[in-house]
N, C-alpha and C positions, 0 to 999 in steps of 0.2 A: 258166231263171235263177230263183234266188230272189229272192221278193217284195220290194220296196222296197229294192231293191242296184243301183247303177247298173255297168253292163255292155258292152264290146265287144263283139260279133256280128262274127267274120272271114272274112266272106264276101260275095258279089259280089248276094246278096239272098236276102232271112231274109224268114220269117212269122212275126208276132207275136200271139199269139191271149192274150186276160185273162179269167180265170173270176172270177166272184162266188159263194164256195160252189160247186152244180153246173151253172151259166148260163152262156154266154159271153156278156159284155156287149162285148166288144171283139174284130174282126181287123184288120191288114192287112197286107201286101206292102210292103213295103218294099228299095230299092237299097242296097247297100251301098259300100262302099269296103275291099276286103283288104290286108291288110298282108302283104306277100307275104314278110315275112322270122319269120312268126307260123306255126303248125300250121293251115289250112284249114278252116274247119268248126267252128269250133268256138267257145263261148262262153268268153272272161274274165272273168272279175270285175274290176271296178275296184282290189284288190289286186293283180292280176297284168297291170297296165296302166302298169308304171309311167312307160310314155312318153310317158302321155297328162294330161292335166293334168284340172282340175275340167271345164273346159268341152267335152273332148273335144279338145283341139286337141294337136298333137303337139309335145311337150318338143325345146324346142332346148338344144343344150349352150352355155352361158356364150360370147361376143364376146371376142376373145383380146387387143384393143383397138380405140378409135372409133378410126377415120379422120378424119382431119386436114377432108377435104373429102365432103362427100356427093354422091354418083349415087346415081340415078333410073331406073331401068329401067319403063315401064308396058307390061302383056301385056295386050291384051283381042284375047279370041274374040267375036264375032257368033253369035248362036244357041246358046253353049254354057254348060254351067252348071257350077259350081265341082266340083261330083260328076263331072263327065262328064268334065272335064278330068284329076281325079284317078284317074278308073276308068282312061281310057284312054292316058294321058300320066304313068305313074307313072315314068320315066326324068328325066323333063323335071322334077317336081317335086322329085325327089331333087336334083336339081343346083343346084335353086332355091333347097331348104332348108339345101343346103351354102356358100351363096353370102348365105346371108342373107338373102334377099328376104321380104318381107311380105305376105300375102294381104288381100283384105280381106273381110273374113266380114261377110256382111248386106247387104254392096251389090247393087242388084239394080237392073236395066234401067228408064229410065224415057221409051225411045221407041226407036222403030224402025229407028234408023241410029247408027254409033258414034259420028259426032260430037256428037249430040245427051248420050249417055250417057257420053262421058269429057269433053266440056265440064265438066261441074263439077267433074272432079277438077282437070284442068288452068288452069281461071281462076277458080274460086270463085265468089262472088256476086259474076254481074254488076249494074251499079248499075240496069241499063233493065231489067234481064226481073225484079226485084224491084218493078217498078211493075204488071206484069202480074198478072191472076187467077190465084191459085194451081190451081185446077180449072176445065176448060175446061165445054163444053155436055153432054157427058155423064159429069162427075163426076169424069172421069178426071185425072188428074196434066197438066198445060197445058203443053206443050213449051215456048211461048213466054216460060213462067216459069221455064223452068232456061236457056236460050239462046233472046233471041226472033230468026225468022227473017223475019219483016215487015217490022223497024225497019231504018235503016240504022246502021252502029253502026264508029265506027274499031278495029283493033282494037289498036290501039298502046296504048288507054286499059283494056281489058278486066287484072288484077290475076292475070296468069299467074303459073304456080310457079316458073318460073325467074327472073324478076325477083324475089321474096323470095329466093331460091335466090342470087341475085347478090352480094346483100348479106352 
């Protein structure tokens, strides 16, 4: 690809090597994500991407109108990551983008079990695990600061999405 041009790579995993003059100061390997309705192999340029927006993310065509009410559909996989989902559930995503649905880019796991990690989509700041350290003993992100599981805690009172949702 030419220098300083942002670019598509349509393939399931590209190597990216940067010379300075005759030096390589840069490789790596890198996963891809194919767009299977694209030629294989092959690089685009950001002219010839026009489905793809600044950020990379892929152009939805215009909402034909809101809906009166909103649903909520939440998909979380255990162990898998937004690439992997896209690698290998390209059906499932097509349907998703025809349906509307929203991804969330950048959200990323912050414990070991799903409840712990769609707890804050679904209740937001709870008022008790904001009294908690936000890093536990080794640095890490403190479970008990995003849902603590020590306290005993009702959960009639916890600030779920469907009660905003209700209203």
């Amino acid at each position: 690809a030419p220098e300083n041009t942002r670019f598509f790579a349509n393939g399931d995993a590209f190597y990216i090597r940067c010379y300075q003059k005759e030096k390589q100061i840069f490789q790596q390997v890198y996963a891809g994500i194919r767009d299977l309705e694209k030629e294989p192999n092959r690089i685009y340029l950001a002219r010839d991407t026009e489905s793809f927006d600044d950020y990379g993310r892929r152009r939805r065509s215009s909402k034909k109108s809101t809906p009166q009410r909103y649903s909520i559909d939440i998909l979380g996989f255990d162990s898998t990551s937004r690439t992997m989902f896209l690698r290998h559930l390209p059906r499932t995503i097509e349907t998703m983008n025809k349906l509307g649905y929203e991804l969330f880019y950048g959200y990323n796991k912050v414990g070991d079990n799903s409840m712990v990690n769609i707890g804050p989509i679904l209740a937001g700041d709870v008022p008790a695990a904001l009294k908690e350290p936000k890093l536990d003993a080794s640095k890490d992100i403190n479970a008990n600061w995003i849902l603590p599981s020590d306290k005993k805690m009702d959960a009639t009172d916890l600030p779920f999405l469907w009660k905003y949702m209700k209203e």
